[in-house]
Backbone as CSV, one residue per row, in Angstrom:
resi,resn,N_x,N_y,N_z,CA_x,CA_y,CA_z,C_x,C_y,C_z
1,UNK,-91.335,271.894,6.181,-90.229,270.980,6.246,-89.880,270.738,7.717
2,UNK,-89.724,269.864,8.297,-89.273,269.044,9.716,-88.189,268.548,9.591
3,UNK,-87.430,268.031,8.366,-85.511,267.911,8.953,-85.383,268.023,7.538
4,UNK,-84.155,268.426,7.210,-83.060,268.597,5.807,-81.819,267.725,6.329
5,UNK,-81.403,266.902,5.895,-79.890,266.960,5.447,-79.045,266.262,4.478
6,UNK,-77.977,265.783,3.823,-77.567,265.409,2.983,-78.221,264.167,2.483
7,UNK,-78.790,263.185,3.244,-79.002,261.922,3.332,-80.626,262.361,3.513
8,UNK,-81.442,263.057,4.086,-82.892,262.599,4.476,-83.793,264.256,4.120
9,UNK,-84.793,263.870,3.969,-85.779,265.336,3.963,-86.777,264.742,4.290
10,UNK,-87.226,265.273,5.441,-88.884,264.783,6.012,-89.676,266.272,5.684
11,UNK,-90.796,265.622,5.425,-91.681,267.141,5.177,-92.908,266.934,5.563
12,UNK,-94.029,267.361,5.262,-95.580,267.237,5.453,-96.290,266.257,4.728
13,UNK,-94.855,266.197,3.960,-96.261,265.040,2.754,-95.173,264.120,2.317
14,UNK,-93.746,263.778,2.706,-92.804,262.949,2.376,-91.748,262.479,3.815
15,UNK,-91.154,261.434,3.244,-90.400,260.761,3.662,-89.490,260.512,2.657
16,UNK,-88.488,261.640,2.640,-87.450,260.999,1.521,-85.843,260.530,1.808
17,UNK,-85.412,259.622,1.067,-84.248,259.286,1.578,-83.301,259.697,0.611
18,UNK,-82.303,260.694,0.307,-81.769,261.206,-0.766,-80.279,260.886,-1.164
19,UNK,-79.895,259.565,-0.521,-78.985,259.175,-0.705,-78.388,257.736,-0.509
20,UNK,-78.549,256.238,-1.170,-77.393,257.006,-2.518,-78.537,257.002,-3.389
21,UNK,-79.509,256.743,-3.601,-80.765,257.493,-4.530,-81.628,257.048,-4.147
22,UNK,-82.370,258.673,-4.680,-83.498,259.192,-4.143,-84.824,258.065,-3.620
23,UNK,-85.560,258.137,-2.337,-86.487,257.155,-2.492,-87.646,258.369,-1.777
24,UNK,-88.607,258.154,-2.264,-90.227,258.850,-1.723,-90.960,257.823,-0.752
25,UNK,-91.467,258.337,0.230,-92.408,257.807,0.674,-93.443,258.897,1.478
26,UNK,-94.534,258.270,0.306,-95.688,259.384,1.172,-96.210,259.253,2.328
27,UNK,-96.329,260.135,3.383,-97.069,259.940,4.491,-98.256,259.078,5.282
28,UNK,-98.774,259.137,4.273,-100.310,258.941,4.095,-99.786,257.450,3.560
29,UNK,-99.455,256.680,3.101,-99.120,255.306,3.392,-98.315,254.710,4.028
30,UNK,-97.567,255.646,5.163,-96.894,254.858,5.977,-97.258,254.842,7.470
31,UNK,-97.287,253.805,7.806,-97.896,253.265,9.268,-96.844,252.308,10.209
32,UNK,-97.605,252.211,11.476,-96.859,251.844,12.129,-94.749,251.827,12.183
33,UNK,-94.695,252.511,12.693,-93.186,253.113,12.733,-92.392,252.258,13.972
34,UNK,-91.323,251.699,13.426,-90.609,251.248,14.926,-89.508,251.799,14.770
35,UNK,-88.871,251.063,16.330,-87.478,251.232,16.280,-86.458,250.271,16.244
36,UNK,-85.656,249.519,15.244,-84.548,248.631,15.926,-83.195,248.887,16.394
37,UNK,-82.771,248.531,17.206,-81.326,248.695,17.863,-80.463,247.446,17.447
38,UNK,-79.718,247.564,17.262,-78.291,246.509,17.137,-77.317,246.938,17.623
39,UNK,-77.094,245.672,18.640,-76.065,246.112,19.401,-74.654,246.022,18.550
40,UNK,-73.800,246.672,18.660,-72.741,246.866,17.997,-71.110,246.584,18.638
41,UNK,-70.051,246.252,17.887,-68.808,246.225,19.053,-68.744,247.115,19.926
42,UNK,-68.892,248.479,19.353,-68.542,249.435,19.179,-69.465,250.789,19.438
43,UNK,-70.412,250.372,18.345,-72.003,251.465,18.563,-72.842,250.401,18.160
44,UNK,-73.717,251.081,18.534,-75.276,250.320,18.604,-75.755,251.007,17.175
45,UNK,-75.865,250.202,16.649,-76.980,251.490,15.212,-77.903,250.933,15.409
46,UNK,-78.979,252.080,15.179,-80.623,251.975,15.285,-81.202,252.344,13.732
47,UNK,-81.993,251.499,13.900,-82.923,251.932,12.391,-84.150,252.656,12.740
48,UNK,-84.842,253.033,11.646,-86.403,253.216,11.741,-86.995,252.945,10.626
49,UNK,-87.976,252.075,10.503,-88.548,250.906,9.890,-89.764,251.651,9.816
50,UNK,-90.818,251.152,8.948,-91.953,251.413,9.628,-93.064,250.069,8.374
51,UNK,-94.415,250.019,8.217,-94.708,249.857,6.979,-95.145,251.065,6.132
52,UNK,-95.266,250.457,4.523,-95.446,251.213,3.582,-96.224,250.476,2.834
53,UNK,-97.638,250.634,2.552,-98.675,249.285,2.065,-98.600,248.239,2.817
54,UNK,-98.096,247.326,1.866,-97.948,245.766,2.475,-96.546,245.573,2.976
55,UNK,-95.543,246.866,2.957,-94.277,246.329,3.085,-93.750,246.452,3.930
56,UNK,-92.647,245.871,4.426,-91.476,246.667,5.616,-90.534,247.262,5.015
57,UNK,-90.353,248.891,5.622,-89.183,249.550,5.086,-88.212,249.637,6.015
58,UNK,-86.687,250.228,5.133,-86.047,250.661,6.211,-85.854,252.311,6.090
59,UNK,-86.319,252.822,6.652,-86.355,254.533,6.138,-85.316,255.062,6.498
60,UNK,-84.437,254.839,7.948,-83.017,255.397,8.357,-82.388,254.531,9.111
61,UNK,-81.136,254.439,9.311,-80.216,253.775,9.582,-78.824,254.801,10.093
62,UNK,-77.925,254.780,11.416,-77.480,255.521,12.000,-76.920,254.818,13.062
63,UNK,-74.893,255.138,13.518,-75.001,254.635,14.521,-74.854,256.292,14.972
64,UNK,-74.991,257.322,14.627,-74.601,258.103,15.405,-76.603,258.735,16.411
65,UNK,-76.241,258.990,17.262,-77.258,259.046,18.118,-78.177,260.659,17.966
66,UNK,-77.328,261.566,17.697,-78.081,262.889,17.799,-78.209,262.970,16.779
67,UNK,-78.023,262.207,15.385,-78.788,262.418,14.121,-79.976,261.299,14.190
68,UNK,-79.850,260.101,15.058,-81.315,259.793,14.776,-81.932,260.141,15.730
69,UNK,-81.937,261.060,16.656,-82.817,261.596,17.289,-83.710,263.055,16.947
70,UNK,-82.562,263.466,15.578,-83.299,264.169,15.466,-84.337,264.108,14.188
71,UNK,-84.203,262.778,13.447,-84.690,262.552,12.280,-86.096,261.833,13.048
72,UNK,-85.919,261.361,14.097,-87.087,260.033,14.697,-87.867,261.293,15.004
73,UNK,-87.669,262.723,15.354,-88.652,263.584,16.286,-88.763,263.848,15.094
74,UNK,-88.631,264.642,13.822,-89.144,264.987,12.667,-90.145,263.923,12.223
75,UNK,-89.750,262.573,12.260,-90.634,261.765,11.559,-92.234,261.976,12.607
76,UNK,-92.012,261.537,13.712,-93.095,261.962,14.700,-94.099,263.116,14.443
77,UNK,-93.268,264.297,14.368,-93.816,265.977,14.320,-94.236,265.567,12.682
78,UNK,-93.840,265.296,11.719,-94.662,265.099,10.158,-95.775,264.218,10.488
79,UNK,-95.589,263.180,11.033,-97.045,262.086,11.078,-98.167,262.742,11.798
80,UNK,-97.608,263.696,13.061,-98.868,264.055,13.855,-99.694,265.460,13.610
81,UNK,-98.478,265.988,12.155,-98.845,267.137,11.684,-100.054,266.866,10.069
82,UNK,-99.616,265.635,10.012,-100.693,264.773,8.388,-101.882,264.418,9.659
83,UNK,-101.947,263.829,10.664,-103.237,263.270,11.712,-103.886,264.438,11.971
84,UNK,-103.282,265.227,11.893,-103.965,267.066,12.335,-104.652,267.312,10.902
85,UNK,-104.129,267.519,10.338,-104.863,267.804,8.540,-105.791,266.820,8.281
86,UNK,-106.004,265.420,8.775,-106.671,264.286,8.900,-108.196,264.821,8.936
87,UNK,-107.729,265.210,10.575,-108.732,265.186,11.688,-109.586,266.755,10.870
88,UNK,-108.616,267.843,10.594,-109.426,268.940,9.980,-109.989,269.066,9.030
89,UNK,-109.860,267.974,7.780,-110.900,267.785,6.697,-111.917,266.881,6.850
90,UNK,-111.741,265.941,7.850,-113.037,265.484,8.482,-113.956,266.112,9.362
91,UNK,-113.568,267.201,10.112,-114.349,268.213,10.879,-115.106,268.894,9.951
92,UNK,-114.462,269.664,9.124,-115.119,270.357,8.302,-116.352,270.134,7.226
């Protein structure tokens, strides 16, 4: 597991959003990851998008800053930890 909290669980093999219901997204079909910012009166909220097949998602949404920083480094550390498992059943 790479982040828990009320709203999100990133893991090795998911992307879940657990609130206000539940959504899955497996690793292994999601690609290319961005970031958007909107500027705000007030705060800026940032998303993180990425695709999923053919689609665009929105996976998180946040104006507060040290929760999406720490959900964007989980999402990172899960993708490069599935590219590692990638790379080791193709070695083998």
């Amino acid at each position: 597991m790479f982040y828990r909290s009320a709203d999100i669980l990133v893991t090795s093999e998911h992307f879940v959003i657990l609130r206000p219901r539940e959504i899955r997204f497996r690793l292994e079909y999601l690609h290319d990851a961005y970031i958007v910012r909107h500027s705000g009166r007030f705060r800026a909220r940032q998303e993180i998008r990425a695709r999923y097949g053919r689609s665009d998602v929105l996976l998180f949404s946040t104006t507060d800053a040290t929760t999406f920083g720490h959900v964007r480094r989980a999402l990172i550390r899960a993708l490069e930890h599935r590219e590692d498992l990638r790379a080791r059943a193709l070695s083998a």
